[in-house]
N, C-alpha and C positions, 0 to 999 in steps of 0.2 A: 504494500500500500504506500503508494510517495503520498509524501508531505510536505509544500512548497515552502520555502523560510519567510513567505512573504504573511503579516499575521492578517491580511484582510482575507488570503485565502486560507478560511479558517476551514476545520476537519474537524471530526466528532469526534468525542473524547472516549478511550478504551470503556467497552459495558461492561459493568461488570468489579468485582475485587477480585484479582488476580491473586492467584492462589500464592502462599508464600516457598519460596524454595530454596534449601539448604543450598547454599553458595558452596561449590569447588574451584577453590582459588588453584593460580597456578605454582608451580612448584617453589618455595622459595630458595634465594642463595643463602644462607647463611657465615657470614666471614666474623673475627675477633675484631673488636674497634683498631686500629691503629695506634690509640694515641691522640692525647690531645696535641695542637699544638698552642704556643704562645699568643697574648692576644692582638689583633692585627696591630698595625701601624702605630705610632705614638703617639700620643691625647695634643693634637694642637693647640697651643698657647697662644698664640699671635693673636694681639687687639688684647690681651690681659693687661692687668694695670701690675706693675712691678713694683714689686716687694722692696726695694731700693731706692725709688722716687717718691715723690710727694711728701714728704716728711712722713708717710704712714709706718706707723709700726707692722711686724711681723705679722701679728695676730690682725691688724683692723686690714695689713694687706690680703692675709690668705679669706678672712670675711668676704673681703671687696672681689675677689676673684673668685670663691664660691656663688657671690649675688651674681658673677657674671659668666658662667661659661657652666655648664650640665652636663653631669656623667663622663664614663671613663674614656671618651674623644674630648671632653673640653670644647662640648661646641658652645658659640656664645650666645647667649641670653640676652634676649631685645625688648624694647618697651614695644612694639610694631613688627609684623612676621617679616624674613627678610630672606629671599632665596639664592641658593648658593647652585651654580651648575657646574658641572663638572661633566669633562667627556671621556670616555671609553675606549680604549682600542683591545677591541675581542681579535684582532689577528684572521679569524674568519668571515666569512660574509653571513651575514644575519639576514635572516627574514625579515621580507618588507609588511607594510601595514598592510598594502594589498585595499579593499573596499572597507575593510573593517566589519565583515558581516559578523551575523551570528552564528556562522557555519563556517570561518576561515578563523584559519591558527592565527593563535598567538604569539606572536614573536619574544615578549623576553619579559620578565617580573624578577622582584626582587622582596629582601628577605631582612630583615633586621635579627643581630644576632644580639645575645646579652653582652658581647664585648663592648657594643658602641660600633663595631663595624657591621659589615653586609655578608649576604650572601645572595652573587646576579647569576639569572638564571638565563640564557636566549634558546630559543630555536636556530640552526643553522640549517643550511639549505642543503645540507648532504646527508639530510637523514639522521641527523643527531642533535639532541639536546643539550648543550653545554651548563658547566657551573663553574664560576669561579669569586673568588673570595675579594672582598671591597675593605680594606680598611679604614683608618677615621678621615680620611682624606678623600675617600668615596673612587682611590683609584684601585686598580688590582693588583693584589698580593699573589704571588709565586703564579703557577702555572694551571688553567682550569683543567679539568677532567670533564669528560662527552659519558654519554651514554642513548643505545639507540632508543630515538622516539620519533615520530613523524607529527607530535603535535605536543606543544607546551601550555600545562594548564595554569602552574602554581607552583609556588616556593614558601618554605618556613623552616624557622631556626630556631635552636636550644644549643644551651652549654656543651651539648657531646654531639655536633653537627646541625642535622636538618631532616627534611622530608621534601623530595621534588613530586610533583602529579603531573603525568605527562600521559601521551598515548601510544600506544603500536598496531602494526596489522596484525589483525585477525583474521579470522576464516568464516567464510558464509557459509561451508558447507555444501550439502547437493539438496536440503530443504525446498521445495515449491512455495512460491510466492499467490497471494491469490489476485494479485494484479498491480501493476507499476513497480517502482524498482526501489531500492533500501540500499543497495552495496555504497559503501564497504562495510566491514564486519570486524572492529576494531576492538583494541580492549584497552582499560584504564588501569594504571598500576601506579602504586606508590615507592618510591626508591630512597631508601634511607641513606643517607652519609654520613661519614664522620667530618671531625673537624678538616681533613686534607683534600676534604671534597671528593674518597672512594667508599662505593657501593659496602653496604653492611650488612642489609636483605633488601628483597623489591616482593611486592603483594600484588596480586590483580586483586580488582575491587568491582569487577565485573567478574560475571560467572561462564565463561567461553573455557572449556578443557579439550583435551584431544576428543572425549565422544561428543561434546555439547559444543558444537558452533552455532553460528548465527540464527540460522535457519531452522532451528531445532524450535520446538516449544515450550516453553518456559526460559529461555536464552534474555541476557542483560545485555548489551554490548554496545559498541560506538561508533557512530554513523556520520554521514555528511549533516544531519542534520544541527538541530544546536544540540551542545555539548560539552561545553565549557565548564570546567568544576573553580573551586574553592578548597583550601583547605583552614583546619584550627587546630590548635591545640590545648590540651585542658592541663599541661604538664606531667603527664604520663602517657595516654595516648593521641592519636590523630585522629581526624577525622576529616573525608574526604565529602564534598556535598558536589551531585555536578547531572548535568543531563543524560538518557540514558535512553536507547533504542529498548523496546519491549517485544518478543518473539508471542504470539497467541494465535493456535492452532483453530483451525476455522475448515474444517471437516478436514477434507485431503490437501490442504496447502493453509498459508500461515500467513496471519498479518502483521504487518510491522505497525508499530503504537509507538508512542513517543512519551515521556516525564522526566522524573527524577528522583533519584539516589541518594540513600549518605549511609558508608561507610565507615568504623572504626578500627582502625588500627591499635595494636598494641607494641609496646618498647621493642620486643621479642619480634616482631614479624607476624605475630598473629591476628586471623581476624576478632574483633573482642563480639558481642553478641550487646544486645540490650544499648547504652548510652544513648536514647534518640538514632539511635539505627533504625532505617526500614529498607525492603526490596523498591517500591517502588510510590514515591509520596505525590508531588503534584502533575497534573497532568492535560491538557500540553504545557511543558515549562520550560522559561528560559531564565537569565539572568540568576541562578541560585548564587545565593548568599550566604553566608556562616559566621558564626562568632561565639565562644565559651564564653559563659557568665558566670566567673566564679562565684559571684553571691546566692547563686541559686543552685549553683555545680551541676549547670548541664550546658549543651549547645541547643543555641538559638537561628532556626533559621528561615528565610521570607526566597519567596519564588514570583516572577510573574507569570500566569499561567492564563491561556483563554478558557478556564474553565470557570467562566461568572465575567471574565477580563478584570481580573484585578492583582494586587499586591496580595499575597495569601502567605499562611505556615503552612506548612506540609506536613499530611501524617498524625494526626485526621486535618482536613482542611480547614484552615479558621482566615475569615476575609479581615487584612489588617486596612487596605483604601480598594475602594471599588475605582474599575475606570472605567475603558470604554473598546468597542472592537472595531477600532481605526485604524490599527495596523503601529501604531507609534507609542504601545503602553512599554512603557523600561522600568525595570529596576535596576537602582546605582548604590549597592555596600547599605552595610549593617553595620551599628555602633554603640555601644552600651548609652541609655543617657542615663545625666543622674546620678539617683540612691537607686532607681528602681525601672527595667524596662527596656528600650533600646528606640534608637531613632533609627530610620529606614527615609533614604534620598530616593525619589523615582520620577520618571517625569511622563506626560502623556500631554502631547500635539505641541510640544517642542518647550513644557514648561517644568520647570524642577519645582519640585514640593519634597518638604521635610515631613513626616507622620511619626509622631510618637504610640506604641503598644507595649503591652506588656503581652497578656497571653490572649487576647481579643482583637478587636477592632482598634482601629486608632482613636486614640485619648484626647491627638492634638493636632493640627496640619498646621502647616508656616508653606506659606505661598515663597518663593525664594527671586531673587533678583534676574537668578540663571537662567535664560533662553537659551536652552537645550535639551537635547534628544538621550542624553547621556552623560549625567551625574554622577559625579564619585564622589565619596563621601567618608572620612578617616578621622578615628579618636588623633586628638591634637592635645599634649599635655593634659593637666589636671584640669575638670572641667570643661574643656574646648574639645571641638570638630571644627574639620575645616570639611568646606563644600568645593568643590571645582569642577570649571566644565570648560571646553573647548570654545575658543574664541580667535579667530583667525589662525594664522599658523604655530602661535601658543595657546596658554590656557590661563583662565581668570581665575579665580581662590577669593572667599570669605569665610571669614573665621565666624563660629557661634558659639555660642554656652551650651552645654547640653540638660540642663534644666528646662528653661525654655523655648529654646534655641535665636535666643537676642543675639544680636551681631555685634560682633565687635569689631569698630575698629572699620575702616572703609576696606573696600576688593582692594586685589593688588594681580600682577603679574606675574605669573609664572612660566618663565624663558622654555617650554618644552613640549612637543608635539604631543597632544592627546590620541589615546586612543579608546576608543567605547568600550573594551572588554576587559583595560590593565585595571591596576589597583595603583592606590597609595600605601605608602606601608608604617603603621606608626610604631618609632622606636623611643624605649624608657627614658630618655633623655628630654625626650619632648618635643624633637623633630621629627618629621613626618620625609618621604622619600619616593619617586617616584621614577622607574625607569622607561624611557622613551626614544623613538629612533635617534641617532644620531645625524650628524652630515656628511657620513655616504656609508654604504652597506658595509663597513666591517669595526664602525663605532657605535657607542650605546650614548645616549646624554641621561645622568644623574641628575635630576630635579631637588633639590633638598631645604624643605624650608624649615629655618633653624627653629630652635624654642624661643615662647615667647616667656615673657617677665610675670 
């Protein structure tokens, strides 16, 4: 059954609750970590006020340069956001933006690690997905490591590495179709690293094994269609949320369905069972989102789906903003607000809105300034999100409270090509970071707007 990405050519949504079925993940690698190593680059100084001038004492100097510079890079702390670019040279040719649909890869994401430095993820054009390590200088330390993928979903880091979500070819099998076409037959895997950026184990997180390919009934797997995941972590396991082809047998041949997924991972490589895990939650979906709420120790997460056309949670469905089936409904990132909840950025017929929910309906909408198709939306230090959307061949940024999401502060510019499907990445320090094409295919540009005051 095809399914066009265009969302006015809408398609009935699978009948039915599909039955649940025990996942046979593929085999995993198991290796011993490596080894940590030391943490990247050294905490930049520069713009600090010196312990030697001013007639300041010791103590009112090392004061004065805690008030001015956050966490173990010493970035500087500003009364007003301030962004800092920085460019890339990956040595390989990277994946271009291409149309930016919701069915074309993603070229490249990035990863805040507890050191204060990175970890950048790209797509290259020869069938591999690259990582390699950013220190506080946001440039690259020693040498990255590939691993094959033909589609790059996501990146996330912890003290003993990370977790890459990417995609591979799978198999459709010799199943009958009961009309139009679904190929390819792909699958979703997660790829842990250590600190040096080599493989430790990798997970499918779709269910395709040597008897179960695409075409099979009851098969999970990863299509032209959208597909694009998320990941989080709750600091013990992962968890993977992302779009997902549905196999449903329909007498003597089989229809392709469309939703979405989420997957947990465990430290070990294993798939863990329960945490907001399901087979298959909203449906048709695009845009999934994800975030752990440690106040409540679970993950939280919002879908747009044309099932009602709205912003929903998945698993059972709960409508967080209704929209409309115009073809232009987006959802843009998840972000705790608050003591209590999360805010949710999405926009529909080129207008961003901010919605506040907890486990219902939105609490609260804030009409936003942003005239676009595609809002991102990133915890920003204590109490602040920042909003940003594409505005000529950079991108505009205003900061909010996450209370109730007052502005602070007027927009500002940010030197760095947007694209509809990246993220922002917020790091404890209280800058926010963003990877996007560079100026020409084998650089990345570092977007990074510092903390504020």
């Amino acid at each position: 059954m095809r399914i066009t990405a265009r969302r006015r050519l809408m398609v009935g949504v699978v009948a039915g609750t599909v039955a649940a079925i025990a996942l046979t993940a593929s085999a995993c690698t198991l290796k011993a970590v490596d080894g940590q190593q030391p943490p990247v680059g050294a905490a930049q100084q520069s713009g600090l006020p010196d312990a030697g001038t001013g007639g300041l004492s010791s103590a009112s100097a090392a004061a004065s340069a805690s008030a001015s510079a956050s966490g173990p890079c010493a970035r500087p702390v500003g009364a007003s956001p301030v962004v800092k670019v920085t460019d890339v040279a990956t040595g390989v040719r990277v994946t271009g933006y291409g149309r930016e649909g919701d069915t074309d890869p993603l070229p490249m994401a990035i990863a805040a690690a507890p050191d204060g430095g990175s970890w950048l993820a790209w797509l290259g054009t020869d069938g591999r997905v690259y990582l390699g390590r950013l220190g506080c200088d946001d440039k690259l330390v020693g040498t990255p490591t590939s691993f094959t993928g033909i589609d790059l979903q996501d990146v996330a880091a912890d003290a003993n590495g990370g977790v890459l979500l990417l995609t591979r070819k799978g198999n459709c099998g010799g199943g009958t179709l009961c009309g139009g076409s679904s190929s390819p037959c792909n699958t979703m895997h997660m790829i842990r690293f250590d600190t040096s950026g080599k493989q430790v184990w990798e997970r499918q997180v779709t269910n395709l094994t040597g008897t179960r390919t695409g075409y099979d009934d009851g098969a999970r797997f990863i299509w032209w269609y959208q597909h694009h995941g998320r990941l989080a972590y709750d600091g013990t396991n992962y968890a993977a949320y992302f779009g997902v082809a549905i196999t449903v047998k329909n007498g003597a041949c089989v229809d392709i369905h469309e939703g979405d997924r989420m997957q947990v991972v465990g430290p070990g490589g294993a798939l863990v069972p329960g945490n907001g895990s399901f087979e298959v939650g909203c449906s048709h979906s695009w845009t999934t989102r994800i975030a752990w709420d440690p106040r409540v120790k679970r993950f939280a997460m919002v879908c747009a789906t044309d099932n009602a056309c709205r912003i929903a949670q998945p698993s059972p469905y709960r409508t967080v903003a209704s929209g409309t089936c115009d073809g232009t409904l987006f959802g843009g990132d998840l972000v705790l607000a608050g003591s209590k909840g999360y805010w949710t950025a999405w926009s529909q017929g080129g207008k961003a809105r901010l919605d506040r929910f907890s486990t219902g309906a939105s609490e609260a909408t804030v009409t936003t300034v942003a005239k676009t198709g595609h809002p991102h939306l990133v915890a920003y230090g204590s109490g602040r999100m920042l909003l940003a959307w594409e505005s000529g061949s950079s991108m505009q940024a205003q900061v909010y409270d996450t209370g109730a999401a007052k502005t602070v502060g007027g927009s500002f510019t940010v030197d760095a090509k947007d694209h509809a499907y990246q993220a922002f990445k917020a790091y404890a320090d209280g800058s926010v970071a963003y990877a996007a094409a560079g100026a020409n295919a084998t650089t990345i540009r570092i977007a990074r707007v510092l903390p504020l005051r």
